[in-house]
Phi, psi and omega in degrees: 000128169320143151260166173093200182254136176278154143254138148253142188258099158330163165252029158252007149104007160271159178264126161231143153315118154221193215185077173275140188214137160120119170262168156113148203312343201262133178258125185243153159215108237252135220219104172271181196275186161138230010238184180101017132301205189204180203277032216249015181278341193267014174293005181250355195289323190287328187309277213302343202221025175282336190286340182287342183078078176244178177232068192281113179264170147211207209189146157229135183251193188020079195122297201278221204280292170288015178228181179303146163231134182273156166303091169240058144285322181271135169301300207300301191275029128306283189311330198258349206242284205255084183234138157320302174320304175342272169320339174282304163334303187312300195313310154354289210295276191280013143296306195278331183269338170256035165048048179268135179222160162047055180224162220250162200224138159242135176242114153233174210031269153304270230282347169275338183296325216250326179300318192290334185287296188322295136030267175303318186261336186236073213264018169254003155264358204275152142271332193192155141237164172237121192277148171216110196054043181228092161348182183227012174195166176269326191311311176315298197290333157294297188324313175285347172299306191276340167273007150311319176273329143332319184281326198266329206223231183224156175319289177327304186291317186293326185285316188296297184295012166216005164280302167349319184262314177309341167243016178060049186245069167296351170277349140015140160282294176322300162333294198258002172288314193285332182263001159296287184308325170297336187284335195274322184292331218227358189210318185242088163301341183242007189031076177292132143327296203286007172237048206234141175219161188296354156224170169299117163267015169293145223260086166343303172279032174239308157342299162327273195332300166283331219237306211119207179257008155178194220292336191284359192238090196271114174222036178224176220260020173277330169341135187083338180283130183230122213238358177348282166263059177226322188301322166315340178270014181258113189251016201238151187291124177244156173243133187242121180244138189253114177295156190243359169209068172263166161305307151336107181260162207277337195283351179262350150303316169292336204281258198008290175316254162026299188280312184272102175295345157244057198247118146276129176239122169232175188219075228274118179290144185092353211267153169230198205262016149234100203253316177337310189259303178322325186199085179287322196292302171334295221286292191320308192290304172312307165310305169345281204311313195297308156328305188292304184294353170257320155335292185270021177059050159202043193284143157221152207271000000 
């Protein structure tokens, strides 16, 4: 496989950015977050797993920072675009133009959601997935969203923050002080540097659309979704990785595990819901290991 950065042309006549690193037989494909993020928590991934001999594909995908983005000013491309079904199809689509076979696929958060959809409709290349902060329902992750903000902040402020969603003022200065803090306990614990730019590359109308205006609130069309009773058909050794002081809550991680007939769930202590960054040596050893054990036929959950 070329190394180095792909334009790859969708055969719907979009562009995506991608970006391979990394010799060796174990094939990674790497799924950001959001969504309408973007790949740049995974540019180290070939680095941290070169001993192992991985091949770290990653993407951006539709929409985000380094790919194409459609006018979703327009309904039709809302409608043809910012679907779930899409985004699974995409993946299809750019496993096959970048020639992937018997390779292991991660997602994290909005990118763990879419490895468990994938999973399900296209499980016959896969070796493994890696869920990396992402529930099997949205309903779980709200719940743990509001006792958090119950837990973090005082009756007064909690009362302030939701007249705030209730008028839709989320640019609120006060406002946006408080969900500042939730992101420094629970989403960046380490405020990295080295991925920080002189603007939001988030790519907004596709975030808005599914999520809302940040990670604590859901009023966009992943509400609702639900793999509960489905994740049992996921037949491929998964690995579910976790921040131990995240958005995520851990008790639907353990019920996963559970659920998923070949699942190891580990949990990187220090971690926030970029456990990835937050604590690189745990989070890095757990993948290695997960990897190594299936590879050598001795995964166990």
């Amino acid at each position: 496989m070329k190394q180095g950065t792909t334009i790859l042309t969708l055969d719907n006549g979009y562009h995506l950015w991608t970006r391979t690193d990394g010799q060796g037989d174990i094939k990674l494909l790497c799924l950001h977050g959001g969504p309408g993020g973007n790949h740049e928590y995974y540019e180290n991934f070939a680095e941290k797993l070169s001993d192992l001999g991985v091949q770290v594909s990653m993407y951006d995908q539709l929409g985000s920072w380094y790919s194409d983005q459609p006018d979703f000013s327009k309904q039709e491309n809302v409608d043809k675009f910012l679907t779930m079904d899409y985004y699974i199809d995409e993946i299809e689509e750019v496993r096959q133009k970048l020639g992937l076979d018997e390779f292991y696929l991660i997602g994290q958060s909005w990118g763990g959601a879419i490895t468990q959809e994938y999973a399900l409709k296209y499980p016959d290349h896969l070796k493994g997935i890696i869920i990396s902060s992402m529930t099997d329902n949205i309903d779980e992750y709200v719940t743990n969203i509001n006792a958090i903000r119950e837990k973090e902040f005082s009756a007064a402020d909690l009362a302030f923050m939701q007249e705030c969603e209730s008028k839709n003022d989320y640019s609120n200065e006060r406002y946006q002080s408080l969900i500042d803090v939730l992101n420094r306990g629970y989403v960046d614990r380490k405020q990295p540097p080295a991925i920080s730019h002189l603007t939001s590359t988030i790519a907004t109308d596709v975030y808005n659309y599914f999520q809302g205006d940040n990670e604590f609130v859901i009023t966009g069309k992943l509400a609702g979704w639900d793999r509960r009773n489905d994740i049992k058909n996921i037949k491929c050794p998964t690995l579910l990785t976790f921040g131990e002081h995240e958005t995520m809550p851990l008790a639907t991680a353990r019920r996963m595990q559970k659920a998923i007939p070949h699942a190891r769930l580990v949990t990187t202590p220090n971690g926030g819901h970029h456990h990835m960054i937050d604590n690189a040596p745990v989070y890095f050893a757990n993948l290695k290991q997960f990897l190594h054990d299936v590879e050598t036929g001795n995964f166990t959950e």
